[in-house]
KEDREN-52152 format. One record per residue (C-alpha): residue number from 1; x, y, z. Coordinates in steps of 0.2 Angstrom, whole numbers, plus 5000, padded with zeros to 4 digits. Last residue first. Layout:
[NUM,[X,Y,Z]]
...
***
This chain:
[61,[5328,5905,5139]]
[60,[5340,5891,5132]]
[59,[5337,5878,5137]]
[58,[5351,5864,5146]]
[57,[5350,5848,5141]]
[56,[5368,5848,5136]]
[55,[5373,5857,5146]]
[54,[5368,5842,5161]]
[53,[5372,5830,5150]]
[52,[5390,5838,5147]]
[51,[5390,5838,5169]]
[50,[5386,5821,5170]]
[49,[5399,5816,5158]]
[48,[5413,5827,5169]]
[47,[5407,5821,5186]]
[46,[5408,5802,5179]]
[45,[5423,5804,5174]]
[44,[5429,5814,5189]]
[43,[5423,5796,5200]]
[42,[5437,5787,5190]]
[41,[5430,5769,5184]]
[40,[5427,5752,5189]]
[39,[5413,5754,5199]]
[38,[5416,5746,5217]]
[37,[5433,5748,5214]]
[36,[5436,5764,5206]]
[35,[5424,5771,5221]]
[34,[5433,5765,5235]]
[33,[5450,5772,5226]]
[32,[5440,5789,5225]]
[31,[5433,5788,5244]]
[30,[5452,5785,5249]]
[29,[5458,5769,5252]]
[28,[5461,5763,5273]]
[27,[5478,5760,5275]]
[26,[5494,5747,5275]]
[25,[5512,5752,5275]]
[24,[5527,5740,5270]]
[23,[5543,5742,5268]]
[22,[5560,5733,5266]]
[21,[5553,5717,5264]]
[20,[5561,5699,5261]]
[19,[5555,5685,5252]]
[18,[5561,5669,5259]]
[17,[5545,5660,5257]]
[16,[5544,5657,5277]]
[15,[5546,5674,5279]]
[14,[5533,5679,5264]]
[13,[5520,5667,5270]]
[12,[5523,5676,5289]]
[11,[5521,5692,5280]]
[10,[5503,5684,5274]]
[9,[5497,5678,5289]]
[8,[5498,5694,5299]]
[7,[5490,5703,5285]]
[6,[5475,5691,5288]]
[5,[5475,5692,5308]]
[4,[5473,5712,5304]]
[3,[5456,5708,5298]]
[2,[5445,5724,5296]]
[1,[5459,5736,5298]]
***
């Protein structure tokens, strides 16, 4: 975790708050999660249209 000092923070703000968890799990996202951030769609979409570009300019011989 890149700044663990800033999950720390935050349950304390939720204790002070009165807000209560019952659970809580932290982890590193996945390649596809990273992906849907960063470009703000599924990473299978863009397999899919590059792969109907790719018939599509497909000749035949």
């Amino acid at each position: 975790m890149a700044d663990a000092d800033r999950v720390a923070d935050l349950l304390i703000t939720l204790r002070d708050e009165g807000i209560h968890l019952t659970e809580m799990s932290v982890q590193k996202p996945t390649l596809d999660e990273a992906f849907l951030a960063i470009t703000g769609h599924d990473a299978t979409d863009q397999a899919e249209a590059a792969q109907k570009n790719a018939e599509k300019e497909e000749v035949p011989a």
